[in-house]
C-alpha positions in Angstrom: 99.8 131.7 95.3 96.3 130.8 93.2 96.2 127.6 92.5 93.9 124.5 91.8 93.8 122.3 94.4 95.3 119.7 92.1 98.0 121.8 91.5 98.9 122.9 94.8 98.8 118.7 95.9 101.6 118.6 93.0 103.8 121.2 94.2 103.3 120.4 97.5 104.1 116.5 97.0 107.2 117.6 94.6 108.8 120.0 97.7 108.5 116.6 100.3 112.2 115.5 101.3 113.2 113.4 104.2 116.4 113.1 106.5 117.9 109.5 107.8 120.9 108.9 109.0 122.1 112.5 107.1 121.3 111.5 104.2 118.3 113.6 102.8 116.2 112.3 99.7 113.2 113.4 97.5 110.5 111.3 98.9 107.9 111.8 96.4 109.2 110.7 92.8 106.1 110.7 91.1 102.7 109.7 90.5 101.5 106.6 88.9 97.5 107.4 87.2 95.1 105.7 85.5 93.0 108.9 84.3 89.2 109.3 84.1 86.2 111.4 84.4 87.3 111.7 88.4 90.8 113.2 87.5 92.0 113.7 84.4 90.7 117.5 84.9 92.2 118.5 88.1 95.4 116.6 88.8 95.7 115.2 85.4 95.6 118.6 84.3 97.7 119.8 87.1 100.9 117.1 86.1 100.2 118.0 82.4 100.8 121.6 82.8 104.0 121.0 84.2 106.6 122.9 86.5 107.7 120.2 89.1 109.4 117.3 88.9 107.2 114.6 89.4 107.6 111.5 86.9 104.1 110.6 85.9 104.0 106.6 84.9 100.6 105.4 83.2 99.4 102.5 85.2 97.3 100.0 83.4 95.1 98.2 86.2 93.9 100.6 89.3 95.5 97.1 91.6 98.7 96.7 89.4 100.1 100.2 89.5 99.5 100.9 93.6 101.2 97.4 94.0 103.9 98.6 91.7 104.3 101.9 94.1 104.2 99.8 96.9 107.0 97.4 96.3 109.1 100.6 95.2 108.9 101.8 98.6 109.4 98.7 99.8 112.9 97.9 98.1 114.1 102.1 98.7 113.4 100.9 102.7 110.2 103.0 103.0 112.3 106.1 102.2 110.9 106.6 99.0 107.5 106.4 97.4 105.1 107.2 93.9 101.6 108.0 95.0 98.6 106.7 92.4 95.9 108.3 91.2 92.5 107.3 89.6 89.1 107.8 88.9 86.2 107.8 91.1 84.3 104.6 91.8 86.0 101.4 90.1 89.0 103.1 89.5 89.3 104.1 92.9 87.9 100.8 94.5 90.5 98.7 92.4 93.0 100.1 95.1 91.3 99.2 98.4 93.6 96.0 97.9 96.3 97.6 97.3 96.3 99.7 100.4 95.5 96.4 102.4 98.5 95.1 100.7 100.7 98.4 102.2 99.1 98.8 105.8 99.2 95.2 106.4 102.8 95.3 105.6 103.8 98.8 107.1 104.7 100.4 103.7 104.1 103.8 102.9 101.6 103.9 99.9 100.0 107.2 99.2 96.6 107.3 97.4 94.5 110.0 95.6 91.1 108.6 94.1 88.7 111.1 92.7 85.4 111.2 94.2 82.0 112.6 93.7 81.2 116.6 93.4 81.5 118.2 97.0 78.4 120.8 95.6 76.6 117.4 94.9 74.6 119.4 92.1 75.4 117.0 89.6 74.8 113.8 91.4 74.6 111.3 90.9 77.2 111.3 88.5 78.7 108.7 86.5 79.7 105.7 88.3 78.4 107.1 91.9 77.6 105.2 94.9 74.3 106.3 96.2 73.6 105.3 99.8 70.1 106.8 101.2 71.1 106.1 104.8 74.2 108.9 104.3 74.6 110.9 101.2 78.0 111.8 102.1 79.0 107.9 101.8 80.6 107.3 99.0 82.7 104.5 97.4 86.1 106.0 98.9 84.7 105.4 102.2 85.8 101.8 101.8 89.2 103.1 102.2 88.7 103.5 106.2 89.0 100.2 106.9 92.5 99.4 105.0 94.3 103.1 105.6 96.1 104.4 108.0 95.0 107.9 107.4 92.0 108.6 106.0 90.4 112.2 104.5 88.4 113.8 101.9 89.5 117.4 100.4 85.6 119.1 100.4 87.4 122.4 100.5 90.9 123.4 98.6 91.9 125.1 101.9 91.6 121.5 103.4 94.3 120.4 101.1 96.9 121.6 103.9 96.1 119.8 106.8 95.1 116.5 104.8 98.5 116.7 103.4 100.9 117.2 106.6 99.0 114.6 108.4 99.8 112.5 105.1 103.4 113.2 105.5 103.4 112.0 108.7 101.8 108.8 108.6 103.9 108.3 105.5 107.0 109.2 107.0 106.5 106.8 110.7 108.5 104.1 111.2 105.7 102.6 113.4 101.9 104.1 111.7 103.1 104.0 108.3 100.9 102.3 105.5 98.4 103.1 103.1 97.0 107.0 103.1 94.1 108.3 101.4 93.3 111.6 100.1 89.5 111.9 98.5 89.6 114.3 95.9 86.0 115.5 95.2 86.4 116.1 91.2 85.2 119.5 91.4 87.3 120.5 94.6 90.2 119.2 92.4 89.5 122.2 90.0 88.7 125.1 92.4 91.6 127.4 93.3 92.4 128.9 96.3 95.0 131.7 97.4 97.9 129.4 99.3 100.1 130.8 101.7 103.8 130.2 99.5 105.3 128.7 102.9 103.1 125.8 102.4 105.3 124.7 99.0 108.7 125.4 100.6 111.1 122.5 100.6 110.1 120.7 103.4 111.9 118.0 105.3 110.4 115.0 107.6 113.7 113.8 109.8 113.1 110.2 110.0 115.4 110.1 113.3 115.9 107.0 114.6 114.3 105.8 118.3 116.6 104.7 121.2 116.2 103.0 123.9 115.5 103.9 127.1 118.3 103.0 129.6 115.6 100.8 131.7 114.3 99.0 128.5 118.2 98.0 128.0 118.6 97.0 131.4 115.9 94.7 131.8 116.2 93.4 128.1 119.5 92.6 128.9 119.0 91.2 132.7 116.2 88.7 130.7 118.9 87.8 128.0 121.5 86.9 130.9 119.3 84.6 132.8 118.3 82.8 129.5 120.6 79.8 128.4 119.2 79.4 124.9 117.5 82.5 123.3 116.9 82.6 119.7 117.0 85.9 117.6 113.7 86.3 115.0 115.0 89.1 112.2 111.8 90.5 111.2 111.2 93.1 108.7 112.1 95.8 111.4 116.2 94.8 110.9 115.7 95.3 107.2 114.2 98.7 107.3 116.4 99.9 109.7 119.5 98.6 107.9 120.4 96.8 111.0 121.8 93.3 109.7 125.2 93.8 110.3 123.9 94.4 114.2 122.0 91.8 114.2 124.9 89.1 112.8 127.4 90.5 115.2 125.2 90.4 117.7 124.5 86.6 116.8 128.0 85.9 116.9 129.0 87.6 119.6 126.9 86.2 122.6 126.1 82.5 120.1 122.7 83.2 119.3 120.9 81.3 116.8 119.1 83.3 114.3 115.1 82.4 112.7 114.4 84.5 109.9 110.5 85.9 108.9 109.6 86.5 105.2 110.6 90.5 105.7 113.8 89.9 107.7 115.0 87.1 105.2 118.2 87.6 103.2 119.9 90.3 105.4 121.8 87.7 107.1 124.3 85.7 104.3 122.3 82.3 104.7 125.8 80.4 105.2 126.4 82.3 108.2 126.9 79.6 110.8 123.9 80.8 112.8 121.5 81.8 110.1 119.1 78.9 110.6 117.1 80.0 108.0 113.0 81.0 107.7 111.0 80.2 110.9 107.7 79.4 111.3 104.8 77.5 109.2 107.0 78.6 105.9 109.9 77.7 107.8 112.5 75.1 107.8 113.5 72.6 110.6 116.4 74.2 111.8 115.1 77.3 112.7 112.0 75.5 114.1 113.5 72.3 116.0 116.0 75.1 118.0 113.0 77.5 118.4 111.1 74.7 120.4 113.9 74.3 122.8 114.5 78.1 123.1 113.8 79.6 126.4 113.9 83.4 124.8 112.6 84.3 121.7 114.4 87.7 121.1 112.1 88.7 118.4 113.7 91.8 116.8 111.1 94.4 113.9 108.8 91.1 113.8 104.7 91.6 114.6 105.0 87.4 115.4 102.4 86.7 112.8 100.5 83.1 113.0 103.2 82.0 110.4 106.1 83.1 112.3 105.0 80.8 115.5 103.0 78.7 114.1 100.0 80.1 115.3 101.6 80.1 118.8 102.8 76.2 118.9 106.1 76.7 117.8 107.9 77.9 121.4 106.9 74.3 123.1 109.8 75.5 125.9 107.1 75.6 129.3 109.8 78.5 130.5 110.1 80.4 127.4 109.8 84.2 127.9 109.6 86.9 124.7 111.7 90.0 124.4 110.4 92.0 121.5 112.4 95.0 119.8 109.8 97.1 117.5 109.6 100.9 116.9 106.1 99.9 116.8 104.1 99.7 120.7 101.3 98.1 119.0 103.5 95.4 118.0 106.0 94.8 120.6 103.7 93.8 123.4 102.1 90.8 121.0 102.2 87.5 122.8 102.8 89.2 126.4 106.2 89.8 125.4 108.7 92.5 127.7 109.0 95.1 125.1 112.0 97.5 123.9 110.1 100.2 121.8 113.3 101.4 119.6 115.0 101.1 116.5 115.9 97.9 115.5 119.9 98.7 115.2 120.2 101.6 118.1 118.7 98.6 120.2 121.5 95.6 119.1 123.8 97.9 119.5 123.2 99.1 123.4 122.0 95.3 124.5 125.9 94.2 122.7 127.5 96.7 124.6 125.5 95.6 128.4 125.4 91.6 127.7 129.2 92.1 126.8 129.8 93.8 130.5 127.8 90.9 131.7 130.6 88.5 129.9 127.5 86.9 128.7 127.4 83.6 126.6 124.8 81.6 125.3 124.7 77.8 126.3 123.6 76.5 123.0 126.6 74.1 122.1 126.7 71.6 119.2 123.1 71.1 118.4 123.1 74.5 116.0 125.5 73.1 113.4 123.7 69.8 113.5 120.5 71.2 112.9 121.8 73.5 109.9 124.1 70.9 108.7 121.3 68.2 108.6 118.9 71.2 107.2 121.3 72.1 104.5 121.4 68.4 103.5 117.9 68.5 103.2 118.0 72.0 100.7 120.5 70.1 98.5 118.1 67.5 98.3 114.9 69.5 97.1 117.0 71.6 95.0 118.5 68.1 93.2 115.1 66.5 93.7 114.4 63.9 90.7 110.6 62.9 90.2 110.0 59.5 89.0 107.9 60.0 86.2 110.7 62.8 84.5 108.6 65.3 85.0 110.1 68.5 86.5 109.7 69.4 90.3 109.1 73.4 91.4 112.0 72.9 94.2 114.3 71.9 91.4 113.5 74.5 89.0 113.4 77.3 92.1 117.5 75.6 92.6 118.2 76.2 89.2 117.1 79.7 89.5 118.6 80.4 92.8 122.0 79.2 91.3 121.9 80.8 87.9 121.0 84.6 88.5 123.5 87.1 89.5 124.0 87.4 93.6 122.9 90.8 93.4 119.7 89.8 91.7 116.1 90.5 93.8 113.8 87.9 93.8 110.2 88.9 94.5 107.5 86.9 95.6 104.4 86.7 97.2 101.7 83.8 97.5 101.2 80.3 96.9 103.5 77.7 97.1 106.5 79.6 95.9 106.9 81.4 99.4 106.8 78.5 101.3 109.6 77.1 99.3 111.8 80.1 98.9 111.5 81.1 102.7 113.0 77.6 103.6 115.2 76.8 100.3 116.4 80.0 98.7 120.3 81.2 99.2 121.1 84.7 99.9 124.7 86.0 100.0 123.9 89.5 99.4 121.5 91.7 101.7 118.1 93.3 99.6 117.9 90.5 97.2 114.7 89.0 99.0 111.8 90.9 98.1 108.6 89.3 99.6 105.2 90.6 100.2 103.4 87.9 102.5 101.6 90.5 104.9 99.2 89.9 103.1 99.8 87.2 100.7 98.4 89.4 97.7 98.2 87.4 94.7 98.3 89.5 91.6 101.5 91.3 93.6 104.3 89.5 92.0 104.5 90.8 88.3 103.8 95.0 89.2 105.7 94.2 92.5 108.6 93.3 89.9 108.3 96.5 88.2 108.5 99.2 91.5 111.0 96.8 92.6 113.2 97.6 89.0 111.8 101.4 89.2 113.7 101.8 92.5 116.7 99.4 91.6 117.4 100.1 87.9 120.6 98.9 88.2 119.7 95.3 88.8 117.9 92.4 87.6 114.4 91.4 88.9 113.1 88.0 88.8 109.6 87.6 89.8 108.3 84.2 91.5 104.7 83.8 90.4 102.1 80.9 89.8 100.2 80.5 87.0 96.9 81.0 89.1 98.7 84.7 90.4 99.5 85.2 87.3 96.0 85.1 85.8 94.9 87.0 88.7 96.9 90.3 87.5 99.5 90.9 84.9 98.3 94.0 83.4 101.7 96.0 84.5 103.7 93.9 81.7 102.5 96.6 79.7 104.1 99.0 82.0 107.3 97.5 82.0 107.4 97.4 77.8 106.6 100.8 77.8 109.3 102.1 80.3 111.4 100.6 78.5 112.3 98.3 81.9 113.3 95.2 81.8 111.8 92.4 84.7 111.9 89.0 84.4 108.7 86.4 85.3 109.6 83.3 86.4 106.1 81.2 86.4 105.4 78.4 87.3 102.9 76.0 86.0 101.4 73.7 88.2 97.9 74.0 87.0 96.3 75.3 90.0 96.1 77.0 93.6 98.5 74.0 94.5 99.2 75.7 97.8 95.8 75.7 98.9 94.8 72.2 97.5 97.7 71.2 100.1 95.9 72.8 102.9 92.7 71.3 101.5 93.9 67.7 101.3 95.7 68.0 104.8 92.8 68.5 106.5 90.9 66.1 105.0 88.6 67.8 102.0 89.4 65.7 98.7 90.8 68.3 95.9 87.5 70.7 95.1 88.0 73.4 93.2 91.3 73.9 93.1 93.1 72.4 90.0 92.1 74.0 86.9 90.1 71.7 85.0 87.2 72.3 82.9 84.0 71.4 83.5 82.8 67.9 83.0 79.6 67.4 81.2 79.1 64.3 82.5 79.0 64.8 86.3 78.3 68.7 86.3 81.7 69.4 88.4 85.1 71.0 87.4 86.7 67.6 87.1 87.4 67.2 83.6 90.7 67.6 82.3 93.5 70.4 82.9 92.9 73.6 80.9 96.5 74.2 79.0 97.5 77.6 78.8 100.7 78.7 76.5 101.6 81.7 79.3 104.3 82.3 77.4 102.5 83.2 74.1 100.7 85.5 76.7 103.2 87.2 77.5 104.9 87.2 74.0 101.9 89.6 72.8 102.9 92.1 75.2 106.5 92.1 73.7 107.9 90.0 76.5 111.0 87.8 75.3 109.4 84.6 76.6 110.6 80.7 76.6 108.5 77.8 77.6 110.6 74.6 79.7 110.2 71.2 81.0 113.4 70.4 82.3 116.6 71.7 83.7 118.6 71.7 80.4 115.8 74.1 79.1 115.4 76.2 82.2 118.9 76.4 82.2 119.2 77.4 78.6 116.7 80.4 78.9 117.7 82.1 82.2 120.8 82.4 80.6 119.4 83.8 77.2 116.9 86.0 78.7 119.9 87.6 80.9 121.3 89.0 77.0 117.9 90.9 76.7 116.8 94.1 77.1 113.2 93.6 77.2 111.1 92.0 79.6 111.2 88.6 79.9 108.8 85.3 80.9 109.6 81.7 80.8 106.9 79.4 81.3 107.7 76.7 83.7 106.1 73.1 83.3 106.3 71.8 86.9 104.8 69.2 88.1 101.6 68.9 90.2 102.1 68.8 94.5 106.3 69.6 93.8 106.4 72.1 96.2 108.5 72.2 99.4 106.2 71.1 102.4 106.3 72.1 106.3 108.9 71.1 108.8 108.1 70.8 112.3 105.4 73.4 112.0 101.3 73.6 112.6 99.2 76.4 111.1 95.8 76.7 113.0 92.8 76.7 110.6 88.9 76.0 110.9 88.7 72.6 110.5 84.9 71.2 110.1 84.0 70.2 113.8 81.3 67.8 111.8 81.7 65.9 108.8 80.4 62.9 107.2 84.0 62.1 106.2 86.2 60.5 108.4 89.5 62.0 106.9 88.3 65.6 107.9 87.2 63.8 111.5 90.5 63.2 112.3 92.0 66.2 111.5 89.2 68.4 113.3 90.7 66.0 116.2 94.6 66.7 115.6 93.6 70.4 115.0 92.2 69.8 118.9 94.9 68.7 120.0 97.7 71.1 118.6 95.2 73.7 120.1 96.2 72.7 123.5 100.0 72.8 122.6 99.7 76.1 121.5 100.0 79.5 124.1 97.3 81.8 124.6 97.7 85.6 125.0 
């Protein structure tokens, strides 16, 4: 068949399918593009002329749209995705964050930048990278270090390996994350005879990976001898639709259960043994019983520096880890005895040999004290009453929790707001806690909220943002008014990077450059008063529905409004400064000034010392 090569990407993407569980779906539904000189000749023209079935969405920020795609994959459990498109140089380097954003989080995000001419007889062309040490550098080349899989289409007959190696990055449970294809703009338009085989339906079995009888054997054997394990539920349980596994296997042998930022809200949180998030973002009844644990059992989890609190958090001197992970690379983290499987196949087999073992753990009443005393202290940051009237973020994130429908998602993804819902926010139905912390992207929240809606029309979408990531990228607003789809942005005003000035002030450095103020003319230095900004009049020239609130009555008032409209909505939450949730029996190692002329930052170069030697080293 003579085709372009941008025409024969199209049909080839539009003819991708994949099998789990026996259940086959389309993986490719379209392409998201923000066109220019780079594209809008060869695929653009390619997706204009039509005969596929590829929905083409018009992106409105390089970043914006290939976070979009990626928290679409995301909430369709990395069995679905919409590649992006742009431009060559800015357009393409917009989305080196974005595909940072995917590989750190093992989500499939497929990406196909234009790039210079392959003949180079035009060069340098408009917006080119010239580097006399290698001519064949160009700005694409800074997608190496943030992909997966990496290549450049210098031929059209190239197109055909590039693209099966694509598909199966894209489609492994354990090397998925961001791809890139280069598409040289003149290689885009040059046709090539293509054997017809290549665009036959074509489907990728995404089969899942048991265990090998020794892995269960010894995984179990380790469980036996342990008298109080503790299950993590990483993002590896939610991908592999293994909660209901991983309660019953909770229940069935009394095994306390931490949850990370990916494996959150699988688990109903008023199951008995759902201590809630673990880690630096944690709470302290997942924290205080990981301590004592003897086994971590740390099941689709890569045990991040925030999940053990940059190794402190298992102070047990005979604690062992057994780690459950498709992924090789990640089960053997922290020395742990590894079972390289699917998350479910795994919970399954070990329920079946611990329950031959009659097997038990000897955790007794200290669980329900921890979560009883825990949930004492949620109801008190959810009803928490500042002195001054003014209204706290843990009391406005209450209001929220309690207010949306059950089956509502709530996205997030940095700042404070994390922090606070890993260890406060209530989930009684599973895939209604959507969180991107990774990489703790900011500018992910708002476009996250719209793939998240794209791949779950059905439901509402509330998206947990700062103002500081909201002024980092919005753009995708647009998006939503245009597709007619309807998210809601939840932001909250504290006037600043609060989370970081935290960090800041905890280890010793007086607030710099972190609250937005203006600058002062008097001393030269950002100290001057807070900068107000009307976000909601922001968000009201888009066409957003938007409300602005300073206290519960209000909040109150406008989530239940904005849940009568059919366009986007944003309602501007005044909260007040430092009225986030803080940690609980946690330490997060950072580089502390080993000299300083201030005492405060002395003394916590000291403790930092100190927790050093608590913590275990791999």
């Amino acid at each position: 068949m003579k085709l372009t090569m941008a025409q024969a990407l199209v049909k080839f993407l539009d003819n991708q399918y994949i099998s789990f569980d026996g259940e086959e779906t389309k993986f490719v539904k379209g392409i998201f593009g923000i066109f220019g000189h780079g594209c809008v000749v060869g695929i653009g023209q390619a997706l204009e002329q039509g005969g596929h079935n590829l929905t083409y969405y018009q992106g409105h920020n390089e970043q914006g749209m290939a976070h979009a795609a990626i928290a679409f994959a995301k909430q369709n459990d990395r069995r679905q995705i919409i590649a992006c498109t742009s431009s060559i140089g800015p357009g393409a380097l917009n989305m080196v964050t974005a595909c940072g954003t995917a590989t750190a989080n093992r989500i499939p995000l497929l990406v196909l930048p234009g790039d210079t001419f392959a003949c180079r007889q035009p060069d340098p062309v408009l917006q080119q990278i010239e580097q006399p040490t290698s001519y064949a550098t160009t700005a694409n080349d800074a997608f190496k270090a943030v992909c997966k899989y990496w290549d450049r289409i210098e031929r059209p007959e190239q197109l055909m390996t590039a693209c099966l190696n694509a598909m199966r990055v894209l489609t492994d449970w354990a090397e998925t994350g961001a791809v890139c294809l280069a598409m040289p703009q003149d290689v885009e338009g040059e046709a090539y005879d293509y054997p017809e085989y290549f665009f036959k339906k074509r489907i990728w079995y995404m089969d899942r990976r048991p265990a090998t009888r020794r892995e269960i054997d010894a995984a179990a054997e380790m469980i036996d001898n342990s008298k109080k394990p503790i299950m993590i539920v990483g993002g590896g349980v939610t991908y592999s639709g293994a909660w209901q596994a991983a309660q019953y296997f909770a229940e069935r042998f009394n095994i306390p259960i931490g949850e990370t930022q990916a494996g959150k809200g699988q688990i109903p949180w008023d199951c008995p043994l759902n201590l809630g998030g673990i880690g630096v973002t944690g709470g302290a009844a997942a924290n205080i019983i990981a301590q004592q644990a003897d086994l971590i059992i740390a099941v689709g989890t890569r045990l991040t520096d925030f999940t053990t609190c940059s190794k402190w958090g298992f102070k047990n001197p005979n604690v062992k880890i057994l780690s459950i992970n498709v992924s090789s690379f990640d089960a053997f983290k922290m020395d742990a005895a590894s079972v390289i499987a699917d998350a479910k196949l795994a919970l399954l087999d070990l329920s079946s040999a611990l329950s031959q073992k009659y097997y038990r753990s000897g955790w007794g009443d200290e669980i329900d004290e921890v979560k009883k005393e825990y949930v004492a202290e949620m109801d008190a940051c959810y009803s928490c009453e500042l002195p001054n009237g003014e209204f706290s973020q843990t009391r406005a994130l209450g209001e929220i929790n309690k207010r949306i429908a059950p089956n509502a998602i709530a996205l997030g993804s940095s700042g404070s707001l994390p922090g606070c819902m890993q260890r406060l926010w209530r989930c009684t139905e599973p895939k209604t806690y959507h969180m991107e912390y990774g990489f703790s992207c900011m500018g992910y929240e708002i476009c996250g909220a719209l793939g998240a809606k794209l791949a779950a029309p059905e439901r509402e979408v509330y998206a947990m943002v700062g103002d500081g990531s909201f002024l980092m990228l919005h753009s995708e607003l647009y998006t939503a008014i245009q597709e007619g789809v309807k998210i809601n942005v939840m932001l909250f005003d504290n006037s600043g990077w609060g989370c970081i000035e935290n960090l800041q002030n905890a280890q010793g450095t007086d607030t710099f450059g972190t609250r937005f103020t203006a600058r002062n003319p008097l001393t030269g230095m950002l100290d001057g008063p807070i900068v107000p900004i009307d976000f909601a009049k922001c968000a009201e020239g888009y066409g957003c529905k938007t409300y602005t609130v300073t206290n519960v009555d209000e909040l109150a008032a406008a989530i239940e409004d904005s849940k009568q409209q059919t366009v986007s909505t944003l309602i501007d939450i005044k909260v007040a400064h430092g009225s986030m949730s803080h940690g609980y029996e946690s330490w997060w190692r950072v580089g502390v000034a080993e000299v300083s002329t201030s005492e405060k930052v002395q003394a916590a170069y000291e403790d930092m010392a100190e927790n050093i030697k608590l913590a275990r080293e791999y």
